[in-house]
TORTOR-730623 format. One record per residue: x, y, z of N, C-alpha, C in turn; residue in one letter. Coordinates in pm, whole numbers, plus 50000, padded with zeros to 5 digits. Atoms other than C-alpha are relative to their C-alpha. Layout:
N
XYZXYZXYZa
...
This chain:
349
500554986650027523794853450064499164999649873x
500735003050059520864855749885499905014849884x
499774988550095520824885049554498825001649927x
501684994050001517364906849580500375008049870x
500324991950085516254926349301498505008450045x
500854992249986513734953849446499105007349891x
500204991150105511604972449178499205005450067x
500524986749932510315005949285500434998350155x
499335000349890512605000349557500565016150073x
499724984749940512545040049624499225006050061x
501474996049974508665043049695500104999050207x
500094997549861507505042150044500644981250077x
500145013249970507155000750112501644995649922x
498615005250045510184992749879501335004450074x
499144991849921512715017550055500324985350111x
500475005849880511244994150353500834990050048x
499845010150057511914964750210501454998250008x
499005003650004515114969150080501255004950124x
499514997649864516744981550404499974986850077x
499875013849920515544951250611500764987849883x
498765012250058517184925750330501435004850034x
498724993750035520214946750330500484998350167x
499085002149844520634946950721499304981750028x
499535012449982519904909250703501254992349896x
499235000350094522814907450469500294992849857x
499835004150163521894899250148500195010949928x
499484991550086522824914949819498735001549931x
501194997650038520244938849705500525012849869x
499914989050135519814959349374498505006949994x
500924989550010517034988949346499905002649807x
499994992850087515464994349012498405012250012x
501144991749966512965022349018500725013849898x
499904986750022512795056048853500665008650057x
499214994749900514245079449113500684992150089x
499164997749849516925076949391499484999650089x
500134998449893516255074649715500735005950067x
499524996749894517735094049965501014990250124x
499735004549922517915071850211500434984249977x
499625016550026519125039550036502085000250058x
498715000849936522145024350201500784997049888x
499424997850080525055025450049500644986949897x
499185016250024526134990350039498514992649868x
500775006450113522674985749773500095009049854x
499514990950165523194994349395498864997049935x
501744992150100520675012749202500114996549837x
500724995850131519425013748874499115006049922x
501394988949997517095041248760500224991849830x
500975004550117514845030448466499074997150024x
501355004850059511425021748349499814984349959x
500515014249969509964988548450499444996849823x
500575005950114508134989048087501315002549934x
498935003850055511734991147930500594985250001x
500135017149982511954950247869501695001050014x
498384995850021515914960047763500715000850112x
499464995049878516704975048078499214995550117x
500255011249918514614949148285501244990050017x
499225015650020516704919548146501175000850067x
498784998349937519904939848271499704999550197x
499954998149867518414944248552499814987350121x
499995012149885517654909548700500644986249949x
498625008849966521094896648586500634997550073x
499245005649899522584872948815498915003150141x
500574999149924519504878949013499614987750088x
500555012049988518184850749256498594999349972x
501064995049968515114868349381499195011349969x
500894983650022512734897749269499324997450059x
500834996549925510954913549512498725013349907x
501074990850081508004933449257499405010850078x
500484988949907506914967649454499705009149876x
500444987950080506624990049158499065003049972x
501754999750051503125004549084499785013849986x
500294986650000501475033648963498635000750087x
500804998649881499365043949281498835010049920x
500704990650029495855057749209500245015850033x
499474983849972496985095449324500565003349887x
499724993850094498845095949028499125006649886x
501154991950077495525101848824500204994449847x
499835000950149496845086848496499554979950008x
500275012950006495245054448374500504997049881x
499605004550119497485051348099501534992950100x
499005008049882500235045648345499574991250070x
500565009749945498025026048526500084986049997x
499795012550053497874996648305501095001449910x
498385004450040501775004048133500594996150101x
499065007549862503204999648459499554989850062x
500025017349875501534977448706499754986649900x
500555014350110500784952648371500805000949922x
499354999250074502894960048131501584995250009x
499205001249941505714967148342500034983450095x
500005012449917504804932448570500524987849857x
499975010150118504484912548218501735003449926x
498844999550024508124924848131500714994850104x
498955004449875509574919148489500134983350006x
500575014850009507874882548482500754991149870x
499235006450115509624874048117501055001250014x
498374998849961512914888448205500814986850075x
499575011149941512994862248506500024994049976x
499855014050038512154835848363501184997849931x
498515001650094514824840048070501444999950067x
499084999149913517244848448338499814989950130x
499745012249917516554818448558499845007350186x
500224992649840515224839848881499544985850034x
501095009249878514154812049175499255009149998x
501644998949947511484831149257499665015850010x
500664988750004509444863549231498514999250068x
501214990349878507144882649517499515008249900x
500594988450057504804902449374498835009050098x
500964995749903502994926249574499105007449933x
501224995750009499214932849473499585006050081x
500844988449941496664951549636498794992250057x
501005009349981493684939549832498715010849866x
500795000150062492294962749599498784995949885x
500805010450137491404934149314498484997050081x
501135006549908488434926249563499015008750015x
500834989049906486664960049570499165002550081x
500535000549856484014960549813499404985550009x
500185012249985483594926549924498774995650034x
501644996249992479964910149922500274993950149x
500125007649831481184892150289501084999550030x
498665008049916483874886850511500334988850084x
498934991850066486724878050591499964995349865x
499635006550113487964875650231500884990149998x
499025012850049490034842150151500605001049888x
498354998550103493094836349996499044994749841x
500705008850098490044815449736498855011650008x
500924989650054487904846349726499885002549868x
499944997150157487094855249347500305008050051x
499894982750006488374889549299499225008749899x
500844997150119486054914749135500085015250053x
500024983149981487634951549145498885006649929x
500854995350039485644976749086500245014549985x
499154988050041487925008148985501314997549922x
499075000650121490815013248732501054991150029x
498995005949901493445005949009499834982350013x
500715012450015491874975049098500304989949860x
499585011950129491934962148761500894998949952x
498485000550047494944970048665501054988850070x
499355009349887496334952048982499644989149942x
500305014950002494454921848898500254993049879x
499305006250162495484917948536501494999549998x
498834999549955499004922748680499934982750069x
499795014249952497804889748912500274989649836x
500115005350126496914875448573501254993749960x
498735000250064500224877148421500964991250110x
499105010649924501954860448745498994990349999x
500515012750003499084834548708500904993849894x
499595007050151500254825648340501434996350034x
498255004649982504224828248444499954991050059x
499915009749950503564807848704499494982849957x
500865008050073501384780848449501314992449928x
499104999950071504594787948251501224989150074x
498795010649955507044769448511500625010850092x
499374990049889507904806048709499534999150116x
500475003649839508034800649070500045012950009x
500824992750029505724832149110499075000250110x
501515004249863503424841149448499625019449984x
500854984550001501474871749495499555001450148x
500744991349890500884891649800499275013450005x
500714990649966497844914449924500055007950088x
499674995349842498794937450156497895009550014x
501194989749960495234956550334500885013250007x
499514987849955495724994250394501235002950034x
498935002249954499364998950436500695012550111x
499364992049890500625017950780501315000450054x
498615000249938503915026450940501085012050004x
499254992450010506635044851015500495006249913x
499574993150158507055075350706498944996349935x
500975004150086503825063750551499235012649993x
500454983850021502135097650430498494995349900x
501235000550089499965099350097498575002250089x
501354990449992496145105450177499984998050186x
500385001049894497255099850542500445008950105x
499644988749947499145127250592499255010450054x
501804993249949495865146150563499125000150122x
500765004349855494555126950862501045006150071x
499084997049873497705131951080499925015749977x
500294983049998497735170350962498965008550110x
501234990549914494535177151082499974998650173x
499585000949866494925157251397500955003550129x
499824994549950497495172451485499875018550028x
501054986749971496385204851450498865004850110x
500915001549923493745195551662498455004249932x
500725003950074491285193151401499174987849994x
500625008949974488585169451357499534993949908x
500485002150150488425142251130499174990850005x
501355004350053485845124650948499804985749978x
500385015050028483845091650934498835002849884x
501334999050171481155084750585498914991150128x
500955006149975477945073850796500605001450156x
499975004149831478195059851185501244997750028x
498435004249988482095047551122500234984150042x
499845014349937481085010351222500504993349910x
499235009150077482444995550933501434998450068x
498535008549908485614969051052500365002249866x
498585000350077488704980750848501524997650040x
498125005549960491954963550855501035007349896x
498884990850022495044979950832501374988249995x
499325004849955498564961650793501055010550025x
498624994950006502034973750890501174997549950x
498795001450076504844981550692500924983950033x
499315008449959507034957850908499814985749998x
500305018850024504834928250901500014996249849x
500615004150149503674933650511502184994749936x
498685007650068507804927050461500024989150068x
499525008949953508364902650685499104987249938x
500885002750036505454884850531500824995449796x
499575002350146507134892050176501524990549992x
498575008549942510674877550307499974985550018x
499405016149949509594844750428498784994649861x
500335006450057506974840650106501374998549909x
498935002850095510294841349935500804985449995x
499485013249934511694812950127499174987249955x
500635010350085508534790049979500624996749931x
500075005350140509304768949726498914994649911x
501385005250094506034768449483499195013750027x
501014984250008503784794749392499265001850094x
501314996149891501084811049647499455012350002x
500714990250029498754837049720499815001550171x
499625001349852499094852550069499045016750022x
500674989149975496614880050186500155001950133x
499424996949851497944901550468499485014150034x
499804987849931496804922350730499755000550143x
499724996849837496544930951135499004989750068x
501525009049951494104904551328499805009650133x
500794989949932493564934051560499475015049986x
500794988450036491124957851447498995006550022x
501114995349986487964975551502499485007149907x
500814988150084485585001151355500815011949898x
498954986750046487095030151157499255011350125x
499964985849904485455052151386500605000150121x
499115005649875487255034151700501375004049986x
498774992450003490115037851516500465010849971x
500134983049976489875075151485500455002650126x
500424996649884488735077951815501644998650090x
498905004749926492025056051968501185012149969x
499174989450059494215079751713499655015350082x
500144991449915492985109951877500185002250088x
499785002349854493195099552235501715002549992x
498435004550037497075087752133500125017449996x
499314982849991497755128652032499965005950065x
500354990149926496215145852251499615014849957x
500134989450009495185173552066498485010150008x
501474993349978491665178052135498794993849864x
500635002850124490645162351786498694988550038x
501625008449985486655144451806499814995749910x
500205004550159485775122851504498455002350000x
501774993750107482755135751303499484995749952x
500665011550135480095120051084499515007549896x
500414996250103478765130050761499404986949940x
500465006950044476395113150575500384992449860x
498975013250108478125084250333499685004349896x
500075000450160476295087250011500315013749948x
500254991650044476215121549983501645007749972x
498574997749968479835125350127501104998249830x
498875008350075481195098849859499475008049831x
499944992150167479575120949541500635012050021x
498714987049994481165151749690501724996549985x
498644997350037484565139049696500524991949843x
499625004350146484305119049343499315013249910x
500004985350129482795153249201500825009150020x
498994993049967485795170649374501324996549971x
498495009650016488545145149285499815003149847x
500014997050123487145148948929500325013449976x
499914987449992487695183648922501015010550063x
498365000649962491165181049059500065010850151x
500064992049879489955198349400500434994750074x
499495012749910490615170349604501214996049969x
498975004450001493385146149622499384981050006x
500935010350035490355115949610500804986649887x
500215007950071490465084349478499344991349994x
501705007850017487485059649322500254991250152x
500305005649908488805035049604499915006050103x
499924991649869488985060549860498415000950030x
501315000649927485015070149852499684982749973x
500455013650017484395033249762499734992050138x
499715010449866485815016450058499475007050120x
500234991949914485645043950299499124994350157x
501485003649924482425035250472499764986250007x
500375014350029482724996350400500744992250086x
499525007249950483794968850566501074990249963x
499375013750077486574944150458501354998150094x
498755008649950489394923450638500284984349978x
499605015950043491384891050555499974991850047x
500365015249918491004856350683501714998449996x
498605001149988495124851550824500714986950030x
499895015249931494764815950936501354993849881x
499185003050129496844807850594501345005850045x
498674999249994499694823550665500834996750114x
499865003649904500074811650984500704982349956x
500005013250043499784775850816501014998049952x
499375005250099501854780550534501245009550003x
498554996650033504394804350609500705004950149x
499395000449858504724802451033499465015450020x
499904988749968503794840951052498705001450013x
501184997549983501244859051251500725012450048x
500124987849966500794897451324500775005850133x
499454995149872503094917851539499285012250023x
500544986249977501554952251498498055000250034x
501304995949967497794962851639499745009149885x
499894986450061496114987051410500255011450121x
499874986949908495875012451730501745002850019x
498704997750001499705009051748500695007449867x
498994996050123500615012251392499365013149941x
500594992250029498545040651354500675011050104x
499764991649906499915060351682501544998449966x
498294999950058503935048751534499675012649872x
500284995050137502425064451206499995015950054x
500474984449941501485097851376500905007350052x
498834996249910504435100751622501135002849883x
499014997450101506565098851301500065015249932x
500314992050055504515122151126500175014350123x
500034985049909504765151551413501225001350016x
498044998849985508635145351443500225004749868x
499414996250163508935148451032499445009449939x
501494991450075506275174150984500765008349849x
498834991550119509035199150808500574997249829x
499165006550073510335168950568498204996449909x
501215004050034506355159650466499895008549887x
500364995950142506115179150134500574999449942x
499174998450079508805168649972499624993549834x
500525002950094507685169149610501024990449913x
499215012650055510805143649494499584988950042x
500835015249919509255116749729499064994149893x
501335006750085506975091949571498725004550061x
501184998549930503375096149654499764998550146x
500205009349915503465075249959500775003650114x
499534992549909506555093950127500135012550002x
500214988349916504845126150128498615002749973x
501894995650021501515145150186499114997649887x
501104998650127498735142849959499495014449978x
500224987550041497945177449812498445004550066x
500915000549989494845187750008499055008049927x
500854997850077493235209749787498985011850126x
501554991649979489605223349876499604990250166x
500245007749870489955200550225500365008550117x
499604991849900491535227550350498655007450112x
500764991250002488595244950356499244993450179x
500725011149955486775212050528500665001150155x
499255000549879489295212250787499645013850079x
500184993149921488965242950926498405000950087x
501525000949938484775237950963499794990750060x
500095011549977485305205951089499344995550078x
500565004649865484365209251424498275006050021x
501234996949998480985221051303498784987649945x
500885011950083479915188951167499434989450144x
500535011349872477755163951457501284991450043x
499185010749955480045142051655499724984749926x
500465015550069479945102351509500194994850150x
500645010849866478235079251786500654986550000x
């Protein structure tokens, strides 16, 4: 039996996480800020602050494994948290282990370090060159598991793409809202940009067996079946049935309305949100196939129609303002508005 240490093991992906270790029966510990609800009983918590080095060190005593999930998600809006937590907090979690003799620490990054990519797919040997707060923060977080790992800490980093699945909310609640409603939502331009999506289930299973490595790595994960964003609209719609048509709006003009609306706290926006939106980017998976036996169980059209079916069963439970970002709505703001005109905007071709 192997003895996990989760951090932000309460968020949407950690919850995830520490559930599947726990029903493969290892011994798992949660440190995170809030409670969870739904943590089983047989895993023991610890509420505190990742940048507390003090109450790190306790925390990944007698640890084998840390699994790293904690992050302050752009939605939160604060870039002072930004870089105390995902860097601060990583550069404490990372010294703790070592002093405490962890085998090995997962860290889960963002494909955001990469912001819009000049080609695809991206490689695990891609430079990374964010291009928003988030982004950098993430990647000075890689930083710090570069150096631990320089240091002698067996240390790997995973990218998850877009993360989907069962209970997954934040700015996607928005989409499923409207869709089911029978509302009609939106593409930036024609919608042909190819965006990859992964799923919850694989992005752990993925984090589980880089654990099992022995030696550092860098593992970029997400679905090898994908299409357009406007396809995958389109599929999402069909899947509900509620009558919902995806729309176009013109990209540039789109992406200064919702960064002069996100500034202005109308929205619920973030820089990578109009950034990517309209762009293209997915990972090259051949690598993990190689190096850690695993290839993709979920489709995006699947993990997107699990995502939805969840969301219309939980609709009631979707605002719960104790949730982290991630397990509930995103505040829509002045979208409301958007939503209701929706179906006045041209169809996307």
């Amino acid at each position: 039996m192997t003895r996990y240490l989760v951090t932000g093991g309460s968020g949407y992906f950690g919850s995830l996480l520490v559930r599947q270790l726990s029903d493969d029966g290892h011994s798992v510990r949660v440190l995170d800020l809030s409670d969870a609800d739904d943590r089983p009983t047989e895993v023991e918590f610890v509420q505190g602050d990742v940048r507390d080095i003090g109450l790190v060190r306790d925390a990944v005593d007698e640890i084998d494994v840390v699994m790293n999930n904690v992050a302050q998600v752009p939605l939160a809006r604060d870039l002072d948290l930004l870089r105390t937590v995902n860097v601060d907090g990583t550069a404490n979690l990372l010294a703790a282990s070592a002093d405490a003799g962890v085998a090995k620490v997962i860290h889960t990054s963002s494909s955001a370090v990469f912001g819009v990519p000049t080609s695809n797919p991206v490689m695990p040997s891609t430079v990374p060159a964010p291009m928003e707060a988030y982004g950098h923060a993430k990647l000075a977080a890689e930083w710090a598991c570069l150096a631990a790992a320089n240091a002698g800490l067996d240390v790997s980093i995973v990218r998850p793409r877009t993360i989907l699945g069962h209970g997954r909310l934040g700015i996607f609640g928005i989409l499923f809202d409207w869709i089911a409603d029978g509302r009609d939502p939106i593409v930036l331009g024609d919608g042909t940009n190819r965006y990859q999506f992964v799923h919850s289930d694989d992005l752990a299973e993925v984090c589980i067996r880089a654990a099992e490595v022995e030696g550092p790595g860098v593992f970029n994960v997400g679905t090898d079946r994908f299409g357009t964003m406007h396809q995958t609209l389109t599929d999402l719609c069909e899947h509900a049935g509620t009558g919902s048509t995806v729309r176009s709006v013109p990209a540039l003009p789109a992406g200064i309305a919702m960064a002069l609306s996100a500034q202005l706290g109308l929205t619920p926006f973030a820089p990578y949100h109009w950034m990517m939106y309209s762009k293209s980017m997915w990972f090259d998976l051949q690598h993990l196939e190689d190096q850690l036996g695993w290839t993709p169980t979920w489709s995006t059209a699947d993990m997107f129609a699990q995502s939805y079916d969840w969301f219309v069963a939980n609709r009631e439970h979707a605002d719960d303002d104790s949730a982290s970002h991630h397990r509930r709505n995103a505040r829509q703001g002045a979208l409301r508005l958007l939503k209701i005109s929706s179906s006045l905007l041209p169809p996307a071709r």
